[in-house]
C-alpha positions in Angstrom: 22.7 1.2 4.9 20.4 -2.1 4.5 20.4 -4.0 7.0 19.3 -7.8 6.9 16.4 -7.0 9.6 14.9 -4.6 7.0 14.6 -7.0 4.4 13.5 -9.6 6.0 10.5 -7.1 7.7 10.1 -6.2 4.3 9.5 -9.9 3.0 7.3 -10.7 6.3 4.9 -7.4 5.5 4.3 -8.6 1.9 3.4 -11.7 2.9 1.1 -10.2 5.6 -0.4 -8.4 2.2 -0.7 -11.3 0.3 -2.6 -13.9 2.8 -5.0 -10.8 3.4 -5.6 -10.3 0.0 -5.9 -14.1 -0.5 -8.8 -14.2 2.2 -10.5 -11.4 0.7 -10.6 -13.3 -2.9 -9.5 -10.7 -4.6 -7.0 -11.5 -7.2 -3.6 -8.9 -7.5 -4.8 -6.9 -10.1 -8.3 -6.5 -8.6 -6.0 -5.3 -5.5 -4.1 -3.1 -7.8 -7.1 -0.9 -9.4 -8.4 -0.5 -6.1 -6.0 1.1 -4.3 -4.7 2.8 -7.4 -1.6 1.0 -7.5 0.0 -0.6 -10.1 0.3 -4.4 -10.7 3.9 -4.2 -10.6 4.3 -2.0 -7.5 1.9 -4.2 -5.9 4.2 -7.3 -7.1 6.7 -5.9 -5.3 4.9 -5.3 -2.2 3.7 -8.6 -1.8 7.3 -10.0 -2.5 8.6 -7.6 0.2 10.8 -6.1 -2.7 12.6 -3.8 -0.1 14.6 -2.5 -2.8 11.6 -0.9 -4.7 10.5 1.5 -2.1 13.6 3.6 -1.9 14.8 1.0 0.9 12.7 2.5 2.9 10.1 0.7 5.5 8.0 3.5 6.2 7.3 4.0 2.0 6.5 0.0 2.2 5.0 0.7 5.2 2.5 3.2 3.7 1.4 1.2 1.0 1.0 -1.9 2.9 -1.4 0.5 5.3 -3.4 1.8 2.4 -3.6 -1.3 0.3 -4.8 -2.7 4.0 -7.1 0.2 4.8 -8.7 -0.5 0.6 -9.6 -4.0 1.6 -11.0 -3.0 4.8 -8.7 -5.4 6.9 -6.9 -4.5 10.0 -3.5 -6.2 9.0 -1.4 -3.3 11.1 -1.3 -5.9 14.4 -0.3 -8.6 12.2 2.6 -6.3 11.2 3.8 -5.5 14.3 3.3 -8.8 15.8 5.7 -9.8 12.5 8.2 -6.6 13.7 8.4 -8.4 16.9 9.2 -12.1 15.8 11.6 -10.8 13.3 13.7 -8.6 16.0 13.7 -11.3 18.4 15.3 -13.7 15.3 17.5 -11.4 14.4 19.2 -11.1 17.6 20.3 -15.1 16.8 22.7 -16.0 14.2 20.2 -18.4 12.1 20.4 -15.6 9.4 24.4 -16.4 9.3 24.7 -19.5 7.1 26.3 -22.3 8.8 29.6 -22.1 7.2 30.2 -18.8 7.4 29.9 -18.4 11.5 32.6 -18.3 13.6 33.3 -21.4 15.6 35.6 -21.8 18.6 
């Protein structure tokens, strides 16, 4: 089942993509016939379209690594570092709009 962790990892390693990407100057479909992709999977990527890869973070995983690895930028700590920060929030309730928590 998805859980609202996943997708927001998912949305946190597309941007991770995007701002690499960005610093390298390289527009999306420059990034796209690079790494053999196409521009609508990598669309998806950088929009952290969980949904897309099967909901599966290791397949957006994988592509995130190799679209990384094309562009020859270590964005793997970045990542992680982005795992961490989103566990930590999503041990809080901000995801939980306001109305909608429980109040005693």
């Amino acid at each position: 089942m998805t859980s609202l962790v996943d997708i927001k990892k998912a949305k946190e390693i597309g941007k991770t993509i995007r701002q690499a990407r960005e610093s390298q100057h390289l527009s999306i479909q420059a990034l796209a016939h690079l790494s053999g992709y196409t521009i609508h999977q990598m669309v998806n990527l950088e929009n952290g379209n969980f949904f897309a890869f099967h909901e599966s973070l290791n397949d957006l995983m994988a592509c995130a690594n190799h679209c990384s690895d094309v562009m020859g930028v270590e964005v793997v700590h970045q990542i992680e570092a982005t795992r961490t920060q989103v566990m930590k929030q999503s041990s809080s309730q901000e995801f939980i709009p306001a109305f909608l928590q429980k109040t005693a």
